[in-house]
C-alpha positions in Angstrom: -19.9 17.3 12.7 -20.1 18.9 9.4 -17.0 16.9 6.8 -16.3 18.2 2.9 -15.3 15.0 1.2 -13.7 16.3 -2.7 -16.1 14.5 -5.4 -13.2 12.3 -6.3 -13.0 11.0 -3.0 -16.8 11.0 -2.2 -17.4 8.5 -5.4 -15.6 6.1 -3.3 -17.7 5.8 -0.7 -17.4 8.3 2.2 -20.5 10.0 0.9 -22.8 6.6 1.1 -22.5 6.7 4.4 -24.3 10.0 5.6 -27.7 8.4 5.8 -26.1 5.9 8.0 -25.4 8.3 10.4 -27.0 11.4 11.0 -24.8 12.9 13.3 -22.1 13.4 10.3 -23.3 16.2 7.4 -21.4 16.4 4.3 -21.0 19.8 3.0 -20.9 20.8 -0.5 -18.5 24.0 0.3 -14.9 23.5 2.6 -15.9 27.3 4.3 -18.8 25.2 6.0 -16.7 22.2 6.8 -15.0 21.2 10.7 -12.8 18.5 8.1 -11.7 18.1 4.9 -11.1 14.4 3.1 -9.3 15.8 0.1 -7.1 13.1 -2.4 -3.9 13.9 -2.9 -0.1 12.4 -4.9 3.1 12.0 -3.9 5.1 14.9 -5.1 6.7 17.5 -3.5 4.1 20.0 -3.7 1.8 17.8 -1.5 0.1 19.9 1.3 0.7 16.8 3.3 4.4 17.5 3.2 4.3 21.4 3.8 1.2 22.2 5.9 -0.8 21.2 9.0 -4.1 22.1 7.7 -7.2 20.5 9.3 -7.7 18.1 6.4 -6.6 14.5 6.0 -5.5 13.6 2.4 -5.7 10.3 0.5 -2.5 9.3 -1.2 -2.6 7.4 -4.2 -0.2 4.1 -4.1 3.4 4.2 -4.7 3.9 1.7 -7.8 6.8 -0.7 -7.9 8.6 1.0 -10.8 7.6 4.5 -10.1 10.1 6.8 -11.0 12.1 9.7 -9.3 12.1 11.1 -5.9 10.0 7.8 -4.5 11.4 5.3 -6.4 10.5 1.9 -4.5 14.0 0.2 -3.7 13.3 -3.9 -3.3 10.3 -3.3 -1.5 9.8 -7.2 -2.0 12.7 -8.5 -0.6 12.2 -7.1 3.4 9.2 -7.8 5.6 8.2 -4.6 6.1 8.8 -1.9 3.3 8.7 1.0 5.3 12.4 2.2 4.7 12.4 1.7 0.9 10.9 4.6 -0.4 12.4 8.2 0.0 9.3 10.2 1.1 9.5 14.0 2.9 8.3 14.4 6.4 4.6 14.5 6.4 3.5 17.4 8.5 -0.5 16.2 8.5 -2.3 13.2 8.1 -3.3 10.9 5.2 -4.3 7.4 4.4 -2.0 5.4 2.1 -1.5 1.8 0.7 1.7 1.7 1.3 3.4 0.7 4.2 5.3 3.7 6.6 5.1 2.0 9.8 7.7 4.8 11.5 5.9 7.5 10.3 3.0 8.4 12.6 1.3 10.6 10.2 0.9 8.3 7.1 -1.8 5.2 8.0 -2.0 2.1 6.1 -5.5 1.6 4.8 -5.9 -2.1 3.4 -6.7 -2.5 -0.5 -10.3 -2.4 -0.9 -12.5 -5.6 -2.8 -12.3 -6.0 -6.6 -12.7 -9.4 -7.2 -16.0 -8.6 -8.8 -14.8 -7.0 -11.9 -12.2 -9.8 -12.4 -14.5 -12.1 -12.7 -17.5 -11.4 -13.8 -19.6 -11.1 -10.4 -21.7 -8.2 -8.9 -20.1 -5.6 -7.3 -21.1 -7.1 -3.9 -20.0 -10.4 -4.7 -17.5 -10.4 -1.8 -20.6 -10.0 0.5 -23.3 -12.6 -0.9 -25.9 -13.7 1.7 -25.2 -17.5 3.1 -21.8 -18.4 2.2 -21.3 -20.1 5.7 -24.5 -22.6 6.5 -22.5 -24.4 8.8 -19.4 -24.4 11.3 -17.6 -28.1 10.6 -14.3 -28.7 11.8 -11.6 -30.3 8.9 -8.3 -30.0 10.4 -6.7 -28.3 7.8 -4.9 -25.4 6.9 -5.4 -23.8 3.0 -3.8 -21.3 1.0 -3.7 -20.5 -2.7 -2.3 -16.9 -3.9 0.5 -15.9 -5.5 4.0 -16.6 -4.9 6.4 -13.9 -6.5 5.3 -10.4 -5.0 7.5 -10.7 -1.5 9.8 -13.0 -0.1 7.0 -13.7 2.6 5.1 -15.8 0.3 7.8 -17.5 -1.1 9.4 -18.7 1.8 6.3 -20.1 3.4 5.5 -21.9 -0.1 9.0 -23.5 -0.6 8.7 -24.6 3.0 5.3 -26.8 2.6 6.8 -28.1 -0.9 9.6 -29.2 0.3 8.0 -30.8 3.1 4.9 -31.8 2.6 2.1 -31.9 5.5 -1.2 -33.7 5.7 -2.8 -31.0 7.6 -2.0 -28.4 4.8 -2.6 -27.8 1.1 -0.6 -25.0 0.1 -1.1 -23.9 -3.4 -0.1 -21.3 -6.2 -2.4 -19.2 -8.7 -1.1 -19.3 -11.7 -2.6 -16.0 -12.5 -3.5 -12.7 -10.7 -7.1 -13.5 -9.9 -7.5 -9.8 -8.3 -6.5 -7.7 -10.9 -6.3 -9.7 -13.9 -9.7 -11.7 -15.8 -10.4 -15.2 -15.1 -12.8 -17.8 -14.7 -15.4 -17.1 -12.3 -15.7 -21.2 -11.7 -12.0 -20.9 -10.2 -12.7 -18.4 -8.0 -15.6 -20.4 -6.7 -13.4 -23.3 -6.7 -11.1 -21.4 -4.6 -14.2 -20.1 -2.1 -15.3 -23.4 -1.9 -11.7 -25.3 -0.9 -11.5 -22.1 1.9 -14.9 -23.1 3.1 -14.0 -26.5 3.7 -10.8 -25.8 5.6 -10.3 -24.2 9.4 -7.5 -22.2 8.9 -6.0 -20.4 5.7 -3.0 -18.1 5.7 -3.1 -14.3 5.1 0.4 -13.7 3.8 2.2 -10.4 3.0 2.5 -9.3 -0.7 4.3 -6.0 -1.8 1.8 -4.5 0.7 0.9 -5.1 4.0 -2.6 -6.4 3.6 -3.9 -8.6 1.3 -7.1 -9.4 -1.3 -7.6 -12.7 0.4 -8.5 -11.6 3.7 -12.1 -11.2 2.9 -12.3 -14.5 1.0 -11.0 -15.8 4.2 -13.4 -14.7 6.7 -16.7 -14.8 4.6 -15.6 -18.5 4.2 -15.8 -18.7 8.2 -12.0 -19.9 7.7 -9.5 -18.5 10.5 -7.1 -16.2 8.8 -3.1 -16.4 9.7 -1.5 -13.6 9.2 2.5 -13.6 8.4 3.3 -10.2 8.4 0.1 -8.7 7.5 -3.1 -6.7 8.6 -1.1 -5.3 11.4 -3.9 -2.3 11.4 -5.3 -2.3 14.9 -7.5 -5.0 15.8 -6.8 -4.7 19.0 -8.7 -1.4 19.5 -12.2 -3.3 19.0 -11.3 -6.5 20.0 -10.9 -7.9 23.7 -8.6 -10.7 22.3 -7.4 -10.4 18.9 -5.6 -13.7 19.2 -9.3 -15.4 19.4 -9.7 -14.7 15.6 -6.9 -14.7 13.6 -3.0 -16.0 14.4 -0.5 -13.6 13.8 3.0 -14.0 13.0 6.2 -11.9 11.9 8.6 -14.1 10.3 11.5 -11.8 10.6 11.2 -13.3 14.1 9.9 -16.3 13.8 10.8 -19.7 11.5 8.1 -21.3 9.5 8.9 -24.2 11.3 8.3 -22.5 14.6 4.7 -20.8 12.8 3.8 -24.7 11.8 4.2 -26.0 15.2 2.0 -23.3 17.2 -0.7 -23.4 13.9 -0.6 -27.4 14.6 -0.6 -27.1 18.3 -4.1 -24.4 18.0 -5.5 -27.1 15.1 -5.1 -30.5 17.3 -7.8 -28.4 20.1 -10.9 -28.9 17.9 -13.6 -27.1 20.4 -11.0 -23.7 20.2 -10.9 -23.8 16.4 -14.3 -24.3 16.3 -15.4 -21.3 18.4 -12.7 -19.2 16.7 -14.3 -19.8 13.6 -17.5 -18.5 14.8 -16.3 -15.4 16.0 -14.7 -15.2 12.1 -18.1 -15.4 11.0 -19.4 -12.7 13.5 -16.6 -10.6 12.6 -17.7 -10.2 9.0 -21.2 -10.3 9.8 -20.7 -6.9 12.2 -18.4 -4.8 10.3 -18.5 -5.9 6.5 -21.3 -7.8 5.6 -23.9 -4.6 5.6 -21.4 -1.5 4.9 -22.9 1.4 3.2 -20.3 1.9 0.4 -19.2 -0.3 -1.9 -15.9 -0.8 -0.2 -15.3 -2.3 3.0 -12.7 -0.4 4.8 -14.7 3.2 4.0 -16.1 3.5 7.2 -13.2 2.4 9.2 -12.0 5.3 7.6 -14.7 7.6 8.2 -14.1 6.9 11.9 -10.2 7.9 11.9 -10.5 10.9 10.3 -13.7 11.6 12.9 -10.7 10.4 15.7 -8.0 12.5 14.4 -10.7 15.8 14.5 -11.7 15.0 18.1 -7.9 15.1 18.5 -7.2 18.1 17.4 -5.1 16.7 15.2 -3.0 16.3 17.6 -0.1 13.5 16.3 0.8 13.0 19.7 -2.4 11.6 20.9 -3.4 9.2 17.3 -1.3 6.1 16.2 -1.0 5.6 13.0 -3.5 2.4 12.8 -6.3 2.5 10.3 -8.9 0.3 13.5 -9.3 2.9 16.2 -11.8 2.7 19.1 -14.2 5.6 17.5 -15.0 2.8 14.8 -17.2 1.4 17.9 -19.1 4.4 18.4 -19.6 4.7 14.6 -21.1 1.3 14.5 -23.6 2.0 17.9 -21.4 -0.7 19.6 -21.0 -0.1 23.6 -17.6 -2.4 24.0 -15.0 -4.3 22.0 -16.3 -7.8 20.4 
């Protein structure tokens, strides 16, 4: 399968992985190419809005106070975002950070790692060797993020404030560790509190997925997700539900989410072998990727889905995790 990635893109990542796998050969000229990986923006003029070219485009993100035709409109307030922001039918495929769960076409790709730069670490720092010696059992729950950037996180914070629960620490950053500078010793802290805890939640910002997802699994912790990573686990998992919780609190209560993340904490032996296959997770798909950022190859295997497809809209959700990921990664079944 011979794939032009543009040099924008293939800086990125897309292109560390053709020693990887041989079967894929990047081409320097789109004449010689089965499939284009091109970048594109949201404006009118977008091929993704006019054509159905066999090429899948790369959106930048919508920002909060963007202006004009896809102004973002309280994209904080609702649990999912997908009917806030006026975008054209898309008449081909292309990955996105934003969240268009109606709209087969556009797939949520989770934000990549930059921890690193924030603080001071190597670039790999989300992937250091040894972080988890051990699988101990705690009986708690952790979380420290941020609170303001969806009403997700600020409901499930004002919940454990107002009443308080021995089995979990719930706590606020008081500034944007991802994106912002800060003190490499607090983001150890942080890693360190995670790695001595079972369970930690993954909750919904302004985007569907979250930073703290990684931090969660390297840590061996079991991630909850409230409205979040909703990507497509199941398509190389048997049982998603034996690694992670997940939860939708526009139809669930926190109360309801404490009880059932109580009722899975009390069984020590489950939370104990959940947390192991946490720890396998990350060791099979993100401890040893070829690019600097972790979800490239998951990528690499939808686009290589959507060709075999024919591109075909009728025959590919829109979820970033399909089945061809397994194949990419030599792997006969689901873990």
């Amino acid at each position: 399968m011979k794939i032009y990635v543009d040099n924008y893109l293939s800086r990125t990542g897309f292109i560390c992985t053709k020693a990887k796998y041989p079967d894929i050969e990047f081409v320097k000229e789109k004449k010689n190419a089965d499939l284009m990986i091109l970048p594109s923006d949201w404006n009118s003029d977008s091929p993704v809005f006019k054509e159905n070219s066999r090429a899948i485009y790369r959106m930048k993100y919508i920002a909060a106070n963007n202006k004009g035709l896809y102004r973002r409109k309280g994209c904080r307030s609702g649990f999912c975002v997908d009917d806030k922001i006026e975008v054209p039918e898309a008449k081909n495929f292309c990955f996105t950070r934003n969240d268009f769960c109606k709209n087969p076409y556009l797939i949520h790709v989770p934000v990549d790692w930059n921890i690193a730069r924030t603080i001071s670490k190597p670039p790999l720092y989300w992937r250091l060797k040894d972080r988890v010696d051990r699988v101990s059992y705690y009986n708690r729950v952790y979380w420290k993020g941020n609170v303001g950037n969806h009403r997700t996180r600020r409901k499930i914070f004002d919940f454990f404030q107002k009443k308080p629960n021995p089995n979990f620490c719930i706590e606020e950053f008081k500034h944007r560790i991802y994106v912002e500078p800060c003190p490499a010793s607090e983001h150890d802290n942080y890693l360190k509190e995670l790695s001595n805890s079972d369970m930690s939640f993954v909750l919904r910002g302004d985007r569907p997925s979250t930073h703290s997802f990684f931090d969660v699994i390297q840590c061996g912790c079991i991630p909850i997700c409230v409205n979040a990573m909703n990507i497509g686990w199941e398509n190389i998992m048997e049982n998603v539900e034996d690694y992670m919780l997940l939860f939708d609190l526009s139809k669930q209560t926190v109360k309801e989410i404490q009880a059932k993340i109580l009722e899975v904490l009390s069984d020590k032996e489950k939370v104990l072998e959940m947390k192991k296959n946490c720890i396998h997770l990350f060791e099979t798909f993100f401890r040893d990727t070829p690019s600097n950022f972790p979800w490239d190859e998951f990528r690499l295997a939808k686009c290589i889905e959507i060709y075999k497809n024919d591109f075909d809209v009728s025959k590919i959700d829109n979820k970033l995790i399909c089945d061809e990921f397994l194949k990419l990664k030599g792997l006969d079944s689901k873990i």
